[in-house]
Each structure stands twice: as C-alpha cells, then as structure tokens.
Wavefront OBJ file of the C-alpha trace (Angstrom):
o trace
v 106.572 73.636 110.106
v 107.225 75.418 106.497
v 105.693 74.152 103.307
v 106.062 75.751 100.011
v 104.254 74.930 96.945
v 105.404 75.304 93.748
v 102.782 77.757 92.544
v 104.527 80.410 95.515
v 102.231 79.945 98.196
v 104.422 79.554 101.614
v 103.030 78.476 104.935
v 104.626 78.647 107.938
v 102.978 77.490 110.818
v 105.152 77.612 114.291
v 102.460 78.471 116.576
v 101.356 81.833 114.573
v 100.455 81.107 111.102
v 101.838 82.973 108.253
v 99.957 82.407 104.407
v 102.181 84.001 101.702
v 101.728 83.971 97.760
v 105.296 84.952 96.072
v 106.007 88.311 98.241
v 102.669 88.822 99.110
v 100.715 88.195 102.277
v 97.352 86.124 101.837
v 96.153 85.418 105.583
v 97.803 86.060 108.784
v 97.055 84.308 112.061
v 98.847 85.817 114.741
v 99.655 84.857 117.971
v 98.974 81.109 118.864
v 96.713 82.452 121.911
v 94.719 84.005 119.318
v 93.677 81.048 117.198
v 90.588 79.117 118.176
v 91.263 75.496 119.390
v 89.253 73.569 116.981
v 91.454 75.561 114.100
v 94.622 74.899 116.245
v 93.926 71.567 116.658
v 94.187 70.499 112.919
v 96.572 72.818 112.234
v 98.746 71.161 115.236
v 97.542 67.523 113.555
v 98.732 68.546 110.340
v 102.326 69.374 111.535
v 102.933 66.382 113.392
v 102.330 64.648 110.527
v 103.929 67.028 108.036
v 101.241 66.916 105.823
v 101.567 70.237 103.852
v 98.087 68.896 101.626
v 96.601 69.184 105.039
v 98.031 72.327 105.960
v 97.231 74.097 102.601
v 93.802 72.956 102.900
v 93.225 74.404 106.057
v 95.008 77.340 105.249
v 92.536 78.235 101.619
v 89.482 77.753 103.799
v 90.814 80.309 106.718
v 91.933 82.755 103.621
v 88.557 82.432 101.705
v 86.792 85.371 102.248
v 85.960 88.467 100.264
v 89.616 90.075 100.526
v 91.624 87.238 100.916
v 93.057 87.856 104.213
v 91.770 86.317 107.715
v 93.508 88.444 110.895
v 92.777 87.270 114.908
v 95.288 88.975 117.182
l 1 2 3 4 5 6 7 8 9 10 11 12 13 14 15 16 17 18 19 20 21 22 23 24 25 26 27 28 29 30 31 32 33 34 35 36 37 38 39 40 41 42 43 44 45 46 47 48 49 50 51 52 53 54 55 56 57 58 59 60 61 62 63 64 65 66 67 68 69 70 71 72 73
C-alpha cells in the first residue's frame, strides 16, 4: 500500500516500510522479518483497510526519535 500526503511525506508499506519526506528518507523499516509483530500487526490492519491516517500515524511514532530515522534489518 502507498499513501502520499500532500505536505510530501510518502509511505509505502509492502511488507518493508519505506517513510519519505519530498526526496528525503525519514524512517526505514526493512525487511518484513525484521519488524516486530505487534508493529506489523497494525501496520498490516491499516492496509487492509487503506487507511493512510492510520498508516501515517504509525509511521510519526516509529520516526520520532532524536534523528528522525528508525532502522531494524
């Protein structure tokens, strides 16, 4: 599933998840072996229901740290 927002922000979540803001990355989740299953879970939720509110709002509180960017390979 791809939403984008009309401030830039892009997410693309097809089993990795990919954050972007215009051409830059925010948060990267790579590899869908690599996410924990209580974050997979609602991320999988949100996509069946294509909510991209949902989505988003997962996504800020997995980016929200001190340099923006959450990695698990």
């Amino acid at each position: 599933m791809k939403c984008e927002f009309k401030d830039g922000m892009t997410i693309d979540y097809s089993g990795s998840l990919t954050v972007r803001k215009g051409n830059n990355i925010v948060g990267v989740l790579v590899k869908e072996t690599g996410l924990p299953d209580a974050i997979k879970n609602v991320l999988d939720t949100a996509a069946r229901n294509h909510n991209c509110t949902e989505l988003r709002r997962i996504t800020e509180e997995l980016t929200r740290t001190d340099c923006g960017r959450v990695c698990i390979n």
